[in-house]
N, C-alpha and C positions, 0 to 999 in steps of 0.2 A: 504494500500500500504506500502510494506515495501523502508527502504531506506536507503543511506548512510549518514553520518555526512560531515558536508562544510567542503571544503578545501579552507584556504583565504592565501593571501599575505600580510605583515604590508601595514600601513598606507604610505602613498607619498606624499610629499608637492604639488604637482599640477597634475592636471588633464589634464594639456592641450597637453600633449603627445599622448593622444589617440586617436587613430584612429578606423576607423570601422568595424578591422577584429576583429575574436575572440579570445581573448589573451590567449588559452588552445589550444597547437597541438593535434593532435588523439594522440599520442602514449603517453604523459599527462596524458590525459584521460583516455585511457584503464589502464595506469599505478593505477591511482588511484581507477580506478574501481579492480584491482585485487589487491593491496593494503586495502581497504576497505575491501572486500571480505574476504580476511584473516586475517584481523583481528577483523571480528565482526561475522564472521561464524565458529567459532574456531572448532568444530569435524568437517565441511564438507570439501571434497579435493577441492585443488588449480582451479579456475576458471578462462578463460580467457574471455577477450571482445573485441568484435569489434563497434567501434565508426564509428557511419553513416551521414548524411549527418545535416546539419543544416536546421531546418525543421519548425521554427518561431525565428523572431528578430523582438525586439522593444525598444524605446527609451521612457524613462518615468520617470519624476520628477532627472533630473541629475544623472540618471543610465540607464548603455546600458543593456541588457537582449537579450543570443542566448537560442535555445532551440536545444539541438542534441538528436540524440536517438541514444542507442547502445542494446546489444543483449549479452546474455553469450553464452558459449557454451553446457547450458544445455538448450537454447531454450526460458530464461525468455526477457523479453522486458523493456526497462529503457528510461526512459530520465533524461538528464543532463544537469541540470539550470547552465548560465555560466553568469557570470557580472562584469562589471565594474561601478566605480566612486562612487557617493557614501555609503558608509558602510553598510552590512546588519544589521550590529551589532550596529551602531551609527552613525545616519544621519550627523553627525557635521564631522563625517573622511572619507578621500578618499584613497578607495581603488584601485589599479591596478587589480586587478582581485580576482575572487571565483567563485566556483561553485560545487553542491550536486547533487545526486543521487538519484530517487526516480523509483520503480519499477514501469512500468504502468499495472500493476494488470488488472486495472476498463477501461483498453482502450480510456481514454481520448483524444481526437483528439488533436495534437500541439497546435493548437491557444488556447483553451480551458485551456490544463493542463498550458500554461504559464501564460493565466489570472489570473489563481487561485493561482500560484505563486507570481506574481504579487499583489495577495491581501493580501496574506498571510505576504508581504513585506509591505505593507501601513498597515496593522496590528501591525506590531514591530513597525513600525514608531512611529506610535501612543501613541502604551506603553511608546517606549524611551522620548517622547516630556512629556507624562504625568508622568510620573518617573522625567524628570529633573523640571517639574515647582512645585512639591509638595513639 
């Protein structure tokens, strides 16, 4: 599956502002999917997207997880991991929001492609916990 690289916001001193929508509007989105696009497809032409409905959410170890799917206009199929609280990049920071791109190729059903996200996320954990104790 091909995909794009995170888009994150700095660190916030507290999390307790959040609430339970998803902190990316469609047009965010599509922005950064055609942002993306152009600059990690450099000979292909200008690509638009449409960002569709919210199609799994779940709450897990003090991070929120939406899952959307959107569509280019040459017909490929995506989902876009969105999140808040804490860090992908370092359990100890909280973030206000992120979220990546990844093409669904392989047809993974919502629930499915966010678990896998999801472990892929208790994976970095991992590393980062066993990176700072060494």
């Amino acid at each position: 599956m091909g995909g794009f690289p995170i888009h994150w916001e700095q660190e916030v001193p507290s999390l307790d502002w959040i609430i339970g929508e998803c902190p990316f509007s469609d047009a965010e989105i599509e922005e950064y999917l055609k942002s993306c696009h152009y600059h990690w497809h450099l000979s292909a032409p200008p690509m638009s997207y449409k960002v569709g409905e919210i199609v799994a959410e779940r709450t897990e170890d003090s991070r929120h997880f939406w899952l959307r799917t959107a569509s280019s206009e040459a017909g490929e199929k995506w989902y876009v991991v969105i999140g808040t609280g804490k860090s992908p990049f370092n359990e100890a920071m909280k973030m206000r929001r992120w979220m990546y791109a990844e093409e669904n190729t392989l047809e993974f059903a919502p629930d499915a492609f966010l678990e896998h996200a999801i472990g892929d996320q208790r994976k970095a954990d991992a590393h980062f916990r066993d990176r700072r104790s060494a």
